[in-house]
Structures are given as C-alpha cells and as structure tokens.
C-alpha positions as CSV (number, residue, x, y, z in Angstrom):
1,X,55.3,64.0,121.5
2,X,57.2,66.7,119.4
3,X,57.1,65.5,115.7
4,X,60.7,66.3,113.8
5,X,59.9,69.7,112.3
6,X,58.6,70.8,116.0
7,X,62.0,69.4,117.6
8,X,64.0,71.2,114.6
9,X,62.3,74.4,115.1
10,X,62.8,74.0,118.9
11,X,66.1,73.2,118.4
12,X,67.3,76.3,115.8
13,X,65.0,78.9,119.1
14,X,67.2,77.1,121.7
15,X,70.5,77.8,119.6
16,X,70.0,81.2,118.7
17,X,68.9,82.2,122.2
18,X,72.1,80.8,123.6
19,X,73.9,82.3,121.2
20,X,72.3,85.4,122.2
21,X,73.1,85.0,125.5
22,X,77.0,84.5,124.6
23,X,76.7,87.8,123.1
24,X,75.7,89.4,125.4
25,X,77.8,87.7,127.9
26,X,81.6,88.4,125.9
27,X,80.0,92.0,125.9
28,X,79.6,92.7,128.8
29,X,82.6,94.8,129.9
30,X,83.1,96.2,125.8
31,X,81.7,100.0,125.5
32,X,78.0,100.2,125.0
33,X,77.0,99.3,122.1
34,X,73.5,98.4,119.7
35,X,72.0,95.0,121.2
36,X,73.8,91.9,118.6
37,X,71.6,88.8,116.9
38,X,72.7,85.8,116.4
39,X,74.8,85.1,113.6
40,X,74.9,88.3,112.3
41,X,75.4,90.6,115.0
42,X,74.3,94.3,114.3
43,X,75.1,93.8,110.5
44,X,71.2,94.2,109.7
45,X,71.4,97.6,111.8
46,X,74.4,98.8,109.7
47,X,72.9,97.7,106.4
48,X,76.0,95.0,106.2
49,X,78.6,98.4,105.5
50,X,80.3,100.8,108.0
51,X,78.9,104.0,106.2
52,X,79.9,107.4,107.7
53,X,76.5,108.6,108.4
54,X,75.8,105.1,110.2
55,X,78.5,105.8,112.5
56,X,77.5,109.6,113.2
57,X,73.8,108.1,114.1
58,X,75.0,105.3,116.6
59,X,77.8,107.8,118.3
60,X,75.1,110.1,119.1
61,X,73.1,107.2,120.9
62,X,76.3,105.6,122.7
63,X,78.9,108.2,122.4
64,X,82.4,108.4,120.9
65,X,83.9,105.0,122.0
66,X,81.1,102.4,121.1
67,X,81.0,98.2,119.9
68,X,79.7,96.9,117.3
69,X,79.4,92.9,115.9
70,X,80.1,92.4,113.0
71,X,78.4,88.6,112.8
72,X,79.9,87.2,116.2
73,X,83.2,89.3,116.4
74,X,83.1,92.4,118.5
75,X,84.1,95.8,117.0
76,X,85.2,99.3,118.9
77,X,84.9,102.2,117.3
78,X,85.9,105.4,118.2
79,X,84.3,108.7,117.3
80,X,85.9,111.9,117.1
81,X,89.1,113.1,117.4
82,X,89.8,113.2,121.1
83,X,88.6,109.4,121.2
84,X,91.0,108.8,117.8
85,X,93.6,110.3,119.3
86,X,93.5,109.1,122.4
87,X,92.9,105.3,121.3
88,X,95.7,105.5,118.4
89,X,98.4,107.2,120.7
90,X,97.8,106.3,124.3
91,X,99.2,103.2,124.0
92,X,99.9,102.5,119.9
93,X,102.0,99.8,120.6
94,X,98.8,97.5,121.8
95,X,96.6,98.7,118.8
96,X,99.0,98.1,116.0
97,X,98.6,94.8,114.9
98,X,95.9,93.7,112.0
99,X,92.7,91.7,112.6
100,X,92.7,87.9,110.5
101,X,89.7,88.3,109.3
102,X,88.9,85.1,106.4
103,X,88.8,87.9,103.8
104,X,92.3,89.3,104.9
105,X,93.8,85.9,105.5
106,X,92.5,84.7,101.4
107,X,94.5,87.8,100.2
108,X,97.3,88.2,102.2
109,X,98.3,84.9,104.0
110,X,99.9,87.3,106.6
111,X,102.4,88.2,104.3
112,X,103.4,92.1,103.5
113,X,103.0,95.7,105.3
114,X,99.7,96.6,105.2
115,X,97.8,93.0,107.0
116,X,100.6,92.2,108.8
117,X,100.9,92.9,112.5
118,X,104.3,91.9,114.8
119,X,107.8,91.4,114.0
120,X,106.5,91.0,110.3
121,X,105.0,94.0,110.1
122,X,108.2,95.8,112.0
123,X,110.7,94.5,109.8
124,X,108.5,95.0,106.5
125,X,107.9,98.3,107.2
126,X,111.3,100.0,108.8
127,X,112.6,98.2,105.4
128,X,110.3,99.8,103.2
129,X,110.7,103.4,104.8
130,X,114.6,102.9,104.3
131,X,114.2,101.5,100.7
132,X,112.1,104.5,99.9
133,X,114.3,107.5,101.1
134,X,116.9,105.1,99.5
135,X,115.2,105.0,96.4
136,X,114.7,109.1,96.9
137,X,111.9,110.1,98.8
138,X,112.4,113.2,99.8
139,X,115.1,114.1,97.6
140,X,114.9,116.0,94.4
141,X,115.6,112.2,92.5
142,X,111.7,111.1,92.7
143,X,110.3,114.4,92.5
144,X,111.6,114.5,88.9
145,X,109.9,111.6,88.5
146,X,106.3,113.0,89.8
147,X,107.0,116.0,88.1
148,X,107.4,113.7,84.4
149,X,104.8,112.3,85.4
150,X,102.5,115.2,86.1
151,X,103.8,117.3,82.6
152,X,102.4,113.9,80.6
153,X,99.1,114.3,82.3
154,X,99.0,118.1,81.8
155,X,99.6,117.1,77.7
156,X,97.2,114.2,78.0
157,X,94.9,117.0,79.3
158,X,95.9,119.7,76.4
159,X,95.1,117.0,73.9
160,X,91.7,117.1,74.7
161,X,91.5,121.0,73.9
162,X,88.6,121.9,76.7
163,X,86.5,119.1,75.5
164,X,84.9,117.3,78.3
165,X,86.8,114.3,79.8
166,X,86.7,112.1,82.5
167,X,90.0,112.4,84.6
168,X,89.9,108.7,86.3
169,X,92.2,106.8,84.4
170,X,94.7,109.4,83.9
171,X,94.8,110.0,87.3
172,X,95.4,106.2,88.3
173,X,97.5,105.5,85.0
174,X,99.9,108.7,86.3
175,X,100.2,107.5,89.8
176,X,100.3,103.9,88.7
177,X,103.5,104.9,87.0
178,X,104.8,106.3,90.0
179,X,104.7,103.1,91.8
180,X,105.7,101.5,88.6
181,X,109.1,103.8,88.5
182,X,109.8,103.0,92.6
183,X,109.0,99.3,93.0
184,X,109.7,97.8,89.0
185,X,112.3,100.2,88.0
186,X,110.2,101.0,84.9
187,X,107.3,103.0,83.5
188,X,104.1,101.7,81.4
189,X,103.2,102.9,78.5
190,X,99.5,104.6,78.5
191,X,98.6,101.9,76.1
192,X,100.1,99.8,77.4
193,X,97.9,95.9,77.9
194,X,98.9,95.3,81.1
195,X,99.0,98.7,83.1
196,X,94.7,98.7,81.9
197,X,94.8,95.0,83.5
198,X,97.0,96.2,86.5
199,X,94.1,99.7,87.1
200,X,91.3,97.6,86.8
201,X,92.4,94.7,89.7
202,X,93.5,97.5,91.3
203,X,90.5,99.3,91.3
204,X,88.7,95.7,91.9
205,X,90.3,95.5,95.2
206,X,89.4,99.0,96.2
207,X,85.8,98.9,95.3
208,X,85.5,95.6,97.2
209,X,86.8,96.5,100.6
210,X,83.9,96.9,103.4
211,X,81.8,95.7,100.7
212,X,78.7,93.5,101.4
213,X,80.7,90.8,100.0
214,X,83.2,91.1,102.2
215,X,81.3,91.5,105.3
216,X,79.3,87.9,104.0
217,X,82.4,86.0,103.6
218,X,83.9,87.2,107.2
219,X,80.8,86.0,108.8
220,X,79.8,83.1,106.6
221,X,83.6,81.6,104.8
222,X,82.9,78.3,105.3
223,X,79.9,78.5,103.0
224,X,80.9,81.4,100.2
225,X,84.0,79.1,99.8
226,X,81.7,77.3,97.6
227,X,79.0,79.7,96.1
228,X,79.7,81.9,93.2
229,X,79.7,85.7,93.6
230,X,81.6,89.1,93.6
231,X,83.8,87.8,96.0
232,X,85.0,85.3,93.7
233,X,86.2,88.1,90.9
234,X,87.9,90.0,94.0
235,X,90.1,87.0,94.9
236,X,90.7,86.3,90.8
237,X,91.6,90.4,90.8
238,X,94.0,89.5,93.4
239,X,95.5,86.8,92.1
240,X,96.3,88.3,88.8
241,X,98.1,91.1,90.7
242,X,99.9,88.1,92.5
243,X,101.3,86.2,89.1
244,X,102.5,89.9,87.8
245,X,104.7,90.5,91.0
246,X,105.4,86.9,90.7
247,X,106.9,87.7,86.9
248,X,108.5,90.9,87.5
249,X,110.6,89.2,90.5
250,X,111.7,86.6,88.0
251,X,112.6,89.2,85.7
252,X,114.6,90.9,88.0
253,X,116.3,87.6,89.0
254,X,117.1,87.2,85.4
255,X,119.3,90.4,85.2
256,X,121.0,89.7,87.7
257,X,121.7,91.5,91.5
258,X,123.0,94.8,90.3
259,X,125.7,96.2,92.9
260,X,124.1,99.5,92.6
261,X,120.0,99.1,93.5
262,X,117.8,100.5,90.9
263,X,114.4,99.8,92.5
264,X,112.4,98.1,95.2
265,X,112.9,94.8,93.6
266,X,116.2,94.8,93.5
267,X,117.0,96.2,97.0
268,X,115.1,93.5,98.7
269,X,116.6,90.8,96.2
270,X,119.6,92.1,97.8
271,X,118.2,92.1,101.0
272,X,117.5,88.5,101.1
273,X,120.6,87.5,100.0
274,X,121.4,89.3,102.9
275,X,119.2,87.8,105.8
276,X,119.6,84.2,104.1
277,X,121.4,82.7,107.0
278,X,119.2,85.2,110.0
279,X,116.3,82.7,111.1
280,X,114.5,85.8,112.8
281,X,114.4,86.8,109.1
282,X,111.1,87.6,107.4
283,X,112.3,88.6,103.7
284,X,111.3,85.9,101.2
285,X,110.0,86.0,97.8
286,X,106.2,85.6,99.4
287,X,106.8,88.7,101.5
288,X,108.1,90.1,98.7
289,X,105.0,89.7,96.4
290,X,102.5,91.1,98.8
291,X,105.0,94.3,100.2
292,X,104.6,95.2,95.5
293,X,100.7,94.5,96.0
294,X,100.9,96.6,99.1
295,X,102.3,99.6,97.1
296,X,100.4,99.4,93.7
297,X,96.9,98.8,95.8
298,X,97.9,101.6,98.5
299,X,99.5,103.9,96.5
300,X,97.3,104.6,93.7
301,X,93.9,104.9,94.1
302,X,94.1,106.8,97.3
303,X,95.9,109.8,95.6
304,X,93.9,109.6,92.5
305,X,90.9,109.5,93.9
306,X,91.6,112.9,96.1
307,X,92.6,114.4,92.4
308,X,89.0,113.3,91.1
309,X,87.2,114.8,94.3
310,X,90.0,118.0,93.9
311,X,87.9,118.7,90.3
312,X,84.6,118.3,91.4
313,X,85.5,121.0,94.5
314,X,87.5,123.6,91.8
315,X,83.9,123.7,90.0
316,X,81.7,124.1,92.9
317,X,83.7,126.7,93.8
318,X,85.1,128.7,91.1
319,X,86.1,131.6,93.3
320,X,88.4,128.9,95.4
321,X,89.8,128.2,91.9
322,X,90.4,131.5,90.3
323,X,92.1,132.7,93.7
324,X,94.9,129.4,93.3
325,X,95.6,130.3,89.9
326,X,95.8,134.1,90.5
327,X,98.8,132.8,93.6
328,X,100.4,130.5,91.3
329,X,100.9,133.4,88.4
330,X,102.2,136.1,91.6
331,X,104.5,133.5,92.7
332,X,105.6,131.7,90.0
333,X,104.6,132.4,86.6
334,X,102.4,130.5,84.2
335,X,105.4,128.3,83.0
336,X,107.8,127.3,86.0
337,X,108.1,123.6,86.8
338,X,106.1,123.2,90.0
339,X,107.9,121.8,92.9
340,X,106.9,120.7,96.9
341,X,109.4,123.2,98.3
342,X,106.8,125.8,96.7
343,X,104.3,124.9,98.9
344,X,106.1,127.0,101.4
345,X,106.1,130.1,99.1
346,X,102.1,129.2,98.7
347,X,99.7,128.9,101.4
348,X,96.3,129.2,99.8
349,X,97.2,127.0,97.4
350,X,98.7,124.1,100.3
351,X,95.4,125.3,102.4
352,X,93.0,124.4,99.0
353,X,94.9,121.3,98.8
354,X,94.9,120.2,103.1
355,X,91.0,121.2,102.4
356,X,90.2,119.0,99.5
357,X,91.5,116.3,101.5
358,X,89.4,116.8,104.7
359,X,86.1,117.9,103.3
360,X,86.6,114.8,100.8
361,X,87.4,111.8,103.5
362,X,87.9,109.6,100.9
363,X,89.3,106.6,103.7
364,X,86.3,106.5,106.6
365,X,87.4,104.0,108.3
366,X,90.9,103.3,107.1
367,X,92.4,99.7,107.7
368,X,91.0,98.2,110.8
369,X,93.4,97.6,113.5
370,X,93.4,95.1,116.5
371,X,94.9,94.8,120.2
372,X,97.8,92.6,120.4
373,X,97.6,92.2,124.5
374,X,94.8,93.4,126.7
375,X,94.8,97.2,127.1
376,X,92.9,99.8,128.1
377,X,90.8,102.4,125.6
378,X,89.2,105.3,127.2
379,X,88.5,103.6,130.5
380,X,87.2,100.5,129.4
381,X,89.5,97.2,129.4
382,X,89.4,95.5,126.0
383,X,90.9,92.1,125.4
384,X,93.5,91.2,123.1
385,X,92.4,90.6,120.1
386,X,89.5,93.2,119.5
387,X,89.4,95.2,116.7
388,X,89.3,98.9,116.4
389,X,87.9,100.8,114.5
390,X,89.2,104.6,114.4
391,X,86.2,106.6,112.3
392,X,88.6,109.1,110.8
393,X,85.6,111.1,108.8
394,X,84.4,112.2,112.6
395,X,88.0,113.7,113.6
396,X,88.2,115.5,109.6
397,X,84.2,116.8,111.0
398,X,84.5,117.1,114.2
399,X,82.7,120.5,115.3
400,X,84.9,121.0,118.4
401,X,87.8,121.2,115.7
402,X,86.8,122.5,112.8
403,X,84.3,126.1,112.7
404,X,82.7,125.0,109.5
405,X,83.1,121.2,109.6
406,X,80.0,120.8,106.6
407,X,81.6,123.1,104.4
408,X,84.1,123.4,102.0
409,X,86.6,126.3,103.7
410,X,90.4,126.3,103.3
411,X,90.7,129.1,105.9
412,X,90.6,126.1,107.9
413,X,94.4,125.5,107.3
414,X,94.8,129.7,107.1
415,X,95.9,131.9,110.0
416,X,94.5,135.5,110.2
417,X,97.3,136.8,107.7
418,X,97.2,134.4,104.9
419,X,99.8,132.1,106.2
420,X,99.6,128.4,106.3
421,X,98.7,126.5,109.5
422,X,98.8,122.8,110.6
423,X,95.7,121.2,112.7
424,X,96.0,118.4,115.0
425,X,92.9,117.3,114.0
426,X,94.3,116.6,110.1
427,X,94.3,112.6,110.6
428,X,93.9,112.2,106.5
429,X,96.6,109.5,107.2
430,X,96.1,108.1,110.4
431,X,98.0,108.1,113.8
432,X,100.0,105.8,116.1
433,X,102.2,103.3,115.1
434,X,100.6,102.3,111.9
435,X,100.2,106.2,110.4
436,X,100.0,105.7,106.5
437,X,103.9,104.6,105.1
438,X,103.5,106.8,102.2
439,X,102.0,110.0,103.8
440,X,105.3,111.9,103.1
441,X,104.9,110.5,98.9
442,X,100.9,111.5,98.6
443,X,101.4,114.3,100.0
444,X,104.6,115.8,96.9
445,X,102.3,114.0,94.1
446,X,99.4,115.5,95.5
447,X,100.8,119.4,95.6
448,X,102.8,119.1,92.4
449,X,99.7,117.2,90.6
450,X,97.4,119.9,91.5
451,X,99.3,122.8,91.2
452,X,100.9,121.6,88.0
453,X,97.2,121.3,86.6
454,X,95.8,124.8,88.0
455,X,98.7,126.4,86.5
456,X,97.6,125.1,83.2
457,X,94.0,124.4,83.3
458,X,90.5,126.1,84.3
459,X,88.3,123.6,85.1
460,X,84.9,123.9,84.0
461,X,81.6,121.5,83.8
462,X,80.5,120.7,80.4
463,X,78.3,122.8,78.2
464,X,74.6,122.5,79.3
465,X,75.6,120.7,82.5
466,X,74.6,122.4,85.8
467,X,75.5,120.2,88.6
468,X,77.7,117.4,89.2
469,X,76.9,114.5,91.1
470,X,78.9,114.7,94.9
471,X,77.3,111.4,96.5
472,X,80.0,108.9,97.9
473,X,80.3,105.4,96.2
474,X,80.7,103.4,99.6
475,X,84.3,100.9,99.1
476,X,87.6,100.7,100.8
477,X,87.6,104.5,99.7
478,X,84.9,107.0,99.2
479,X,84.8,107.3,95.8
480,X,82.9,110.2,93.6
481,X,80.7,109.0,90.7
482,X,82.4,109.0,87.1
483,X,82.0,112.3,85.6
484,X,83.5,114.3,82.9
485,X,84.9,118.0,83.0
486,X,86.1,120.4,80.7
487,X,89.8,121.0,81.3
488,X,90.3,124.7,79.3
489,X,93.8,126.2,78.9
490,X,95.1,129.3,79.9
C-alpha cells in the first residue's frame, strides 16, 4: 500500500502530465511552436524574457508565425515584416484589443489608451488624437514649445563646456516637460522635487516591463500577491504616478473650467461635463488618471532613450556626424532655430535620424495585442482571445528589406541622388489599428532635438576612453547602459 509521500509524489506526476496533455491539446491547431511544461510553459526555454535574439533562434526552427506559452497562456508571434504586416493589417480590427494579463489589470484596471481594448479604447483614443491637434500638434503652437525645450537642453549642454556628461536625465527631464506643457498646462523646473520623483517612477515602469518579475506574477499572481519583491516597488512606482494625476486633476478643478482649454486636463474636464448625461460614456475621472499615466509613461522614455542610442551612434561613427553637421551649416547656418519643416530641405540629416531609429530598436516587442473574435493569421485559425506578439526588431532587420540589416547605414532611407526615401518596412511605431498615438509628436521632438544639438555640439567619447558599451538592457524598451560623453561646441 502507497504510504502519503508515495501517493503525493503520484499525485503532483499524474497532475502535471495532464496538464501536459491540455497543452498540448489547446495547441493543437496554434502555429508550431517549442513543446510547453507544465506551469510554466516554454518560460525556461526563453530564460523567463522575450529577448530579440531568442526570437531570431526559434523563428529559424519554426518560421515567422510561431506560439509560444508563457506559463499556461498561448502566445503568437510573428517574425518579419511580411508576417507583421500581414498579421497587423489583414484584419486589424480582430487584433486590436489588449491582453488582461494580472500584471496589466494591477496597473491599469482597464482604464486609459494604452491597456484598453473596445469602445474604451475607441473613444479614449479618437479623443486624445483630437485633444492633441487641439492642443497644436502639428501646428507651429507646440513646436515652439519643443523647440524651448530643446534651446534649454542645448545650454544645459554648453554649461558643461565639453566636459564629459551623461545625457539621461536631460533627455527624460526635456521630454518630461513636453508632456508636462500638453497634459498639465505647465513646465517643471530642472530642480524641481517632484519632476526627479515623476523620471524615476517613470523609468521604474519602463525597466519593469517583460521583466522576470512580470512574467512571475502573470503566471504565479495568486502567490506574489503576498511575497515581497521588485514587483512590489513597480506597483508602489505606479501608484505614486497615480496620487500625482490624482492632485493635478483637483487642481485643475480648483480653477475652475476655463471656456477657453489650456491643456489635456482641462479639455477632458470639459469633456465630462459634456458626456455626463451619455451612458455609452467612458470619460470619468478614473479614465482620466490612467489616459496622464499613459502620456508621461509613453511619451518620455521612448524618445529619450532613441536620443541616448542617437549619441552612442554619432561617436561610432564620426564620419556619419561630421557629414550632418557639414548639411546643417549648407542649409541653415550655425545659428537658425531648427524646425520639422527643415527636414524636407535635409535628407541625410532625416535619413541619420530614420537610421538611428531602426538600427537601435529600442521597443522589440512593443505592447502585446490580443484577438477580440476568432480570426485568421497567415492561414492558421486563432481563437479569440490569443495574444500576439508582432517582433518588430525582425521587420527593422529583416534581410529581404534592408541590404545591410547588421549595420549602421542611413543610405537605407537615401535614394541614388541624396534625396530622402520612405520604407515600408519602417514599423518603429507599429501598424494596424493600434499604430503608436504619438508617432506624429516623436517624430518633431526627435528631428528638432537632434538637429538642434548637432548644430551646436560635436560629440566625442571622453579623454582616454576607447569604446563605449552598445549591449541592450532588456525592459519594456531596449535601453543602452549609462555612459558619459563629451558634448564640445562649435
């Protein structure tokens, strides 16, 4: 007769192998894929993170449209631009909603753009884009702003006269402002207490996405609910970001409904008003608080941390530099106030730019999406439900797209005369129905931070420093290690 350790031990083998079997059984009509364990799926195999190189290795083995189980909950990724493409635009309606993971639901509570998927997401979003062109994207209102924003950070910059400095903060702490001037209808002071508390829960949140963390809490919640960890300081991040678009809406309720909109705030303060008596309605002060989080966490360190990688390409290749500066002097001087309609009037300079922001992939996997009705990917049914994963590193190095995909070559974006040229295969922001909502902003701070900073600056490494470090700190971006640079006027 089995004692109680021999029945326990029987009893965890029968388990898991049924388990096993209900793998493989929901997999069954999913794209090939690496065999899942029980429990944890094919998180062993990917080292608990989705890294780039992971990806590459499996795609080879089961080509570009492929599952993964992360724990018990199937993934699809797709490889490559033809399969991004194809699964992102074929049908974007049925891959535009966001998967519930624990992790995502202990942030978000469904609430905002960015985690939101239906007639949530719909009406958040149209009503951002039209509070933002509102507000003066696109028009020569907020490009002021970027461009006051980008003359501090040149001075910043000057103040340090060539001696080495690490451009992280100022980066995030110029952009921050940015976001600051749209959604709060105010700026920060560089100093300033709560901007350095604002960068670093921002930066929190960043680091912590696809992190092991994460990945442990989406497959184990019911347990990391109660043990201390990293994911306990993310969620405390988050919840100071929380209380400070808590206090700036009561602020804003304070003054008063002005009749003329300064910022975000008031416009959807306005907007509420509005809806009050609509019960299709989804604007609320809860809504509210997560669409700010959206924009400080979304628009920040994605731009900045392009700028830091833009440095760290300028020194490896100086030539790349000196032949943006020598444009910039041709076409417009070393004094005139830089602005995006320029980037017409320079193409190496725009091609540099498009460059730094493919070679760099600083978003592998972007934000993960999920069916929202059965549908079809590349010939294989997938139920409603599953989440996809577009790898957008494979379409930015994708061979059959780019001619030098490993290197760092802004003819890519060059036509035989020297003119600019857009590819199909630039997905830096996505595709489909849920393509980045501030594309059209990175894209001006980008061009008028960089060329603003060429135009003043030669960027140089240290005295006595030969290399700089170019591996990838694995997060919810692709981060480059901290490093400092000597930024030398001209």
């Amino acid at each position: 007769m089995l004692g109680i350790s021999e029945f326990l031990v029987a009893l965890i083998a029968f388990l898991l192998t049924v388990q096993f079997l209900k793998l493989q059984w929901a997999g069954r009509r999913l794209p090939p894929g690496p065999t899942p364990l029980p429990i944890i799926g094919n998180l062993w195999l990917l080292g608990f993170n989705l890294h780039p190189e992971t990806l590459e290795k499996l795609a080879q083995i089961y080509g570009n449209i492929f599952t993964l189980w992360l724990g018990q909950c199937p993934v699809i990724v797709l490889h490559g631009f033809q399969a991004v493409k194809a699964g992102l635009t074929t049908n974007p309606e049925d891959v535009s909603g966001r998967p519930t993971t624990p992790f995502f639901k202990e942030k978000s509570t469904e609430k905002g753009i960015v985690l939101t998927s239906g007639h949530t997401w719909k009406q958040q979003r149209r009503f951002g884009l039209t509070t933002l062109r509102n507000l003066g994207l696109g028009k020569r209102g907020l490009e002021q702003q970027i461009q006051e924003e980008a003359r501090q950070l040149v001075e910043h910059f000057l103040s340090e006269r060539g001696q080495p400095l690490d451009p992280s903060l100022a980066f995030s702490r110029a952009l921050s402002n940015i976001i600051c001037a749209l959604v709060l209808g105010r700026r920060f002071a560089a100093e300033d207490e709560t901007l350095q508390r604002l960068l670093a829960a921002n930066a929190c949140l960043i680091q912590s996405a696809s992190s092991i963390s994460e990945r442990l809490y989406n497959t184990f919640p019911w347990l990391l609910d109660y043990v201390p960890g990293p994911h306990k300081k993310v969620l405390s991040c988050h919840g100071f970001l929380h209380c400070f678009a808590k206090e700036e809406i009561r602020r804003h309720k304070e003054s008063g409904i002005p009749d003329e909109p300064q910022d975000f705030i008031d416009y959807y303060l306005a907007q509420i008003i509005k809806c009050k008596d609509d019960p299709t309605s989804t604007f609320d002060e809860a809504n509210l608080i997560q669409v700010i989080l959206d924009f400080f966490i979304a628009g920040t360190e994605s731009t900045a941390t392009t700028l830091r990688w833009a440095l760290i390409s300028l020194v490896l290749h100086p030539d790349v530099q000196e032949k943006v500066q020598k444009e910039l002097d041709a076409v417009l001087g070393p004094s005139q106030l830089i602005c995006y309609e320029d980037r017409k009037k320079l193409p190496y300079t725009n091609a540099v730019i498009h460059e730094i922001q493919r070679y760099s992939c600083i978003a592998p996997v972007g934000v993960p999406r999920q069916c929202v009705k059965d549908t079809t990917l590349l010939e294989f049914p997938v139920p409603k439900g599953t989440i996809i994963l577009p790898n957008i590193c494979s379409v930015l190095s994708d061979p059959q797209q780019w001619e030098t995909p490993r290197q760092f070559n802004p003819t890519h974006f060059l036509d035989k005369d020297g003119n600019f040229t857009s590819r199909e295969a630039f997905l830096t922001f996505s595709a489909g129905h849920r393509v980045c909502l501030g594309e059209q902003l990175a894209r001006i701070e980008l061009f008028i931070f960089f060329a603003s900073l060429l135009q003043a600056f030669t960027f140089r490494l240290p005295e006595g420093v030969t290399e700089i470090n170019t591996e990838r700190i694995l997060g919810g971006l692709l981060q480059p290690h901290h490093y400092k640079i000597c930024a030398v006027p001209r």
